[in-house]
C-alpha positions as CSV (number, residue, x, y, z in Angstrom):
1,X,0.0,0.0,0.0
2,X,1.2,3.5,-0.8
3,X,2.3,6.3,1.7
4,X,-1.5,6.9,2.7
5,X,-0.6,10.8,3.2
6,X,0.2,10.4,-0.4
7,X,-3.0,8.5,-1.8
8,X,-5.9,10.9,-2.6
9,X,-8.9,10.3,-0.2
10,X,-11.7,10.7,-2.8
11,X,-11.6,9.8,-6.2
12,X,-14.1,10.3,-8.8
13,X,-14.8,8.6,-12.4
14,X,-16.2,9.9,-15.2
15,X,-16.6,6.2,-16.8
16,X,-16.5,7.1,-20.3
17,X,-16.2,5.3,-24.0
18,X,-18.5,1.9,-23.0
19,X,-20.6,3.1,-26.3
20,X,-17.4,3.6,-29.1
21,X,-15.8,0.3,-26.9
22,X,-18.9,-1.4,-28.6
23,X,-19.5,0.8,-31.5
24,X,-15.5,-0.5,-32.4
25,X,-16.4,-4.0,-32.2
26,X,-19.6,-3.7,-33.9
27,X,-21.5,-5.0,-31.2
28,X,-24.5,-3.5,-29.7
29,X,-23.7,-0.1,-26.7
30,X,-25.3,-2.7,-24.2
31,X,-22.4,-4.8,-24.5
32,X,-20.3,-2.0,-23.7
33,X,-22.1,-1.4,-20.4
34,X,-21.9,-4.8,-19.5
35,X,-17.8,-4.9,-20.0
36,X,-17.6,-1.0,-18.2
37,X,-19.4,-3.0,-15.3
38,X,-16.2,-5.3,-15.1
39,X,-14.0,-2.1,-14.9
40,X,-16.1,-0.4,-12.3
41,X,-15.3,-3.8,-10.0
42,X,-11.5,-3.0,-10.9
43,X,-11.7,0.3,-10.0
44,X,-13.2,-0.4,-6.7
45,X,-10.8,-3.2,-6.3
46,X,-8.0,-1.0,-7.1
47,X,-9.5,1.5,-4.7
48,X,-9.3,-0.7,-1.6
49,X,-5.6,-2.2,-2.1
50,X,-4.3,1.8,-2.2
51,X,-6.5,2.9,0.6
52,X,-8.5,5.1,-1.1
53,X,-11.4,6.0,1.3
54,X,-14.3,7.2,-1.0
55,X,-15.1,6.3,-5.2
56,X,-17.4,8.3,-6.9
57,X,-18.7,7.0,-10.0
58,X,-20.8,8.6,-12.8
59,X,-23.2,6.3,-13.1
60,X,-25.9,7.4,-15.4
61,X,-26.9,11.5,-15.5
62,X,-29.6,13.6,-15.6
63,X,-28.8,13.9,-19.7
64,X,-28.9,10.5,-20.0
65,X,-32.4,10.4,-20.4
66,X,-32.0,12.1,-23.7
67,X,-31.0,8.5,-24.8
68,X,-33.1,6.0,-26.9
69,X,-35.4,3.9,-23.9
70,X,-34.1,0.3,-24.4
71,X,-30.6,1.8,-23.9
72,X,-31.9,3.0,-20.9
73,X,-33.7,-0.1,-19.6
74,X,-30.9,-2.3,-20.4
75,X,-29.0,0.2,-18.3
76,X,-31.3,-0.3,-15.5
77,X,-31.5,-3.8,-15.5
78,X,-27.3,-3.8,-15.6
79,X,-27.7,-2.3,-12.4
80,X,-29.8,-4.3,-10.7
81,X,-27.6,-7.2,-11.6
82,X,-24.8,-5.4,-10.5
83,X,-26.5,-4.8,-6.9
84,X,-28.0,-8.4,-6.9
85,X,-24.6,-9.8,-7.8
86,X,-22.3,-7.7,-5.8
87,X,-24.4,-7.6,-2.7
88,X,-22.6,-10.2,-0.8
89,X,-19.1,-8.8,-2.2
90,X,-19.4,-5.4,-0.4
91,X,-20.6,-6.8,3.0
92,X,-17.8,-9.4,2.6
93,X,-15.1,-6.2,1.7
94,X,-16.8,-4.0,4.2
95,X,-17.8,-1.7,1.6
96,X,-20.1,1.2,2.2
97,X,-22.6,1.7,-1.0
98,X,-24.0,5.0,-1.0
99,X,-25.9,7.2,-3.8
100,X,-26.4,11.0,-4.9
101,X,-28.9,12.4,-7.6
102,X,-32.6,12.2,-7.7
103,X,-33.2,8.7,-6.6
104,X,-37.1,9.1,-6.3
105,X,-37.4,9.4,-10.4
106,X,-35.8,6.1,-10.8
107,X,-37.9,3.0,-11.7
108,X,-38.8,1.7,-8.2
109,X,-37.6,-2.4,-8.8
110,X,-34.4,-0.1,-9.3
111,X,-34.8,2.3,-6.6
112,X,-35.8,-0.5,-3.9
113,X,-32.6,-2.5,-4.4
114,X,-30.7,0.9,-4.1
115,X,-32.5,1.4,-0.3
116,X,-32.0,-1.9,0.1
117,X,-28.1,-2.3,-0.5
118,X,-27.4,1.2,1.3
119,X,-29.3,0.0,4.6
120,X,-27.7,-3.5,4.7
121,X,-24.3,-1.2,4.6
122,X,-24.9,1.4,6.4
123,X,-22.6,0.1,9.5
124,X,-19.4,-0.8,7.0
125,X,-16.1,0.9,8.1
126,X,-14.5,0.7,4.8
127,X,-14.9,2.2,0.7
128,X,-17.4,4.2,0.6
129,X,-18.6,3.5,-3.0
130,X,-21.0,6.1,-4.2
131,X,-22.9,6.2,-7.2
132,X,-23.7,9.4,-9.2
133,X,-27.2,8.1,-10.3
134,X,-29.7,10.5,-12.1
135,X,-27.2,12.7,-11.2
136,X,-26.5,16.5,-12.8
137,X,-24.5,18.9,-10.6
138,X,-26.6,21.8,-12.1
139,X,-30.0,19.8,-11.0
140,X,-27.9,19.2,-7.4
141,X,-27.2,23.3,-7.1
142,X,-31.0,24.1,-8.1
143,X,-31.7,21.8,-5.2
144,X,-29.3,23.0,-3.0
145,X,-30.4,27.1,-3.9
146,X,-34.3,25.5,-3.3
147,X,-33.4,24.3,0.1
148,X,-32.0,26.7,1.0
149,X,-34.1,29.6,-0.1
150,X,-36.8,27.7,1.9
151,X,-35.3,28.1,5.1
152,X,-34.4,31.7,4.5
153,X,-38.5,32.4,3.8
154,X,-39.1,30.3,6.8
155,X,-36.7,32.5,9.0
156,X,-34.7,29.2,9.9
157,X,-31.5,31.1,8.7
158,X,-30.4,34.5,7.6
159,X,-29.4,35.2,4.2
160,X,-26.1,36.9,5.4
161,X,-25.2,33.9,7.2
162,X,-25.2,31.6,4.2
163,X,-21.3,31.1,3.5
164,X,-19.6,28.2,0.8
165,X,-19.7,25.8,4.4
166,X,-23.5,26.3,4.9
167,X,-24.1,25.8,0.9
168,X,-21.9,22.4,0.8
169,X,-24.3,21.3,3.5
170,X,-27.4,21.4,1.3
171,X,-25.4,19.5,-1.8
172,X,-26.0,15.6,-2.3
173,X,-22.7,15.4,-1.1
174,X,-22.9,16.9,1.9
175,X,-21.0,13.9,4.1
176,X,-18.5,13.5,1.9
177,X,-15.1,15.3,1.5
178,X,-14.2,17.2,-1.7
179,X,-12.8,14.9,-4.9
180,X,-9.2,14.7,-4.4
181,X,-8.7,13.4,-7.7
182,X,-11.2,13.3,-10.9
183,X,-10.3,10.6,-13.7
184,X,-11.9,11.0,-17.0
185,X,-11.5,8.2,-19.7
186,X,-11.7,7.9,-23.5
187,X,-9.4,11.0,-23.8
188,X,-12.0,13.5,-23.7
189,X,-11.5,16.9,-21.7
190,X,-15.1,18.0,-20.2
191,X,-16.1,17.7,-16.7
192,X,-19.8,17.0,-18.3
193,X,-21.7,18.4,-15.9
194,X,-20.0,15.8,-12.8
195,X,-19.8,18.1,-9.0
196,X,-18.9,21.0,-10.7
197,X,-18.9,22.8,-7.3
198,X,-16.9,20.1,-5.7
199,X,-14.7,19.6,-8.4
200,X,-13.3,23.6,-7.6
201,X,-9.4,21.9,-6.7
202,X,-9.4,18.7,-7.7
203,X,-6.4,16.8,-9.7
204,X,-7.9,16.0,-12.8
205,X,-6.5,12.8,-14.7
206,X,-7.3,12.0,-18.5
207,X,-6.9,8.7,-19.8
208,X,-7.1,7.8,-23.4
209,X,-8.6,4.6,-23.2
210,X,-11.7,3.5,-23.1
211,X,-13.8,2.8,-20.2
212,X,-14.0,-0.5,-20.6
213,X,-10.0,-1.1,-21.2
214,X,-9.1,0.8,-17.7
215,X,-7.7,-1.7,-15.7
216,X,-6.6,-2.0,-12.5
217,X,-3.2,-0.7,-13.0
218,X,-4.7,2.0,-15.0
219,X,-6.0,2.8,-11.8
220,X,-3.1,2.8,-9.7
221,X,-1.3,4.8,-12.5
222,X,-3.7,7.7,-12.1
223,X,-3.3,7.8,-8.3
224,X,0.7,7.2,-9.1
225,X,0.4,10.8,-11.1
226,X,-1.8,12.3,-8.0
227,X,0.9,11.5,-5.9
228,X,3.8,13.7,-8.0
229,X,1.6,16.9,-7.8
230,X,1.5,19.9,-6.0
231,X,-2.0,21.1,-4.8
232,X,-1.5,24.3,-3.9
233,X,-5.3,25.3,-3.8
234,X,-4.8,28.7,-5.1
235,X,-2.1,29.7,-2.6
């Protein structure tokens, strides 16, 4: 295991290429998914052996939608499997499975097994895996302005009081450090709409491959570069 002053505490995924994986094999996106789900276990895999506490993964976004409905379904269904079959494996690995995003639009066979796998792991001491799912940071900071706005009309809190601690309280990520480090695959450079409040000093780490090719030592390569940086947060 690394120097654990070293190792970034957060990490987050932007999981991208499953659809030109396929597209280059001309097989069908689906199968794509279904091979990014293998890579997703290596990442967390990967995760645990360096001591990374917390793995954020974009999961499926709030633009997602946009795409054709069997896509989405066979998305769904992907992860149900993924919690039906993995169940056992994070109680086993003492992960903690947490979500953000608007869970209450989700299909409710989908949304069930979601409540279900975070209460079963609620009391695990070790990852904390959490899923971006019908997630859009925009969508999160409409929320968080809603919330807030609510208690100021209520008189709960003053609008001078209302500082960038008191906002990240009202986020879907409001227990959860800052991203230390953001990895993008497939060689693209956007953040596509992924914490863009929390993502304010984060390391950001772009891989060319594809999702589905990131491997485990893909993994520990990104962390590898984390560790030769300077994060100097503006100072």
């Amino acid at each position: 295991m690394a120097d654990m002053e070293e190792v970034p505490r957060h990490v987050a995924i932007i999981m991208d290429g499953n659809g030109r994986w396929a597209a280059k094999r001309g097989l069908p996106r689906i199968v794509g998914h279904t091979a990014g789900v293998k890579s997703a276990r290596n990442a967390v895999e990967a995760a645990r052996e360096l001591g990374v506490k917390i793995l954020t993964l974009y999961t499926f976004s709030t633009e997602n939608w946009k795409r054709p409905k069997s896509e989405i379904e066979a998305l769904f269904n992907l992860l149900e499997d993924y919690l039906d079959k993995e169940g056992d494996r994070l109680g086993r690995n003492d992960i903690r499975f947490q979500v953000i995003g608007r869970i209450s639009e989700l299909p409710d066979s989908l949304r069930k097994k979601i409540e279900e796998r975070i209460r079963k792991t609620r009391g695990n001491k070790g990852l904390i895996l959490n899923l971006a799912l019908n997630y859009g940071a925009r969508t999160e900071i409409i929320d968080a302005v809603r919330a807030i706005a609510a208690l100021v009309k209520a008189g709960t809190i003053d609008a001078g009081d209302i500082d960038e601690k008191t906002f990240s309280e009202y986020l879907y990520t409001k227990a959860l450090p800052d991203p230390d480090l953001l990895i993008r695959t497939s060689g693209e450079f956007r953040i596509s709409n992924f914490l863009l409040w929390q993502l304010s000093y984060s390391e950001i780490y772009i891989s060319k491959k594809l999702w589905p090719d990131f491997g485990k030592e893909d993994f520990k390569k990104a962390v590898e570069e984390y560790r030769k940086r300077e994060r100097r947060f503006g100072g």
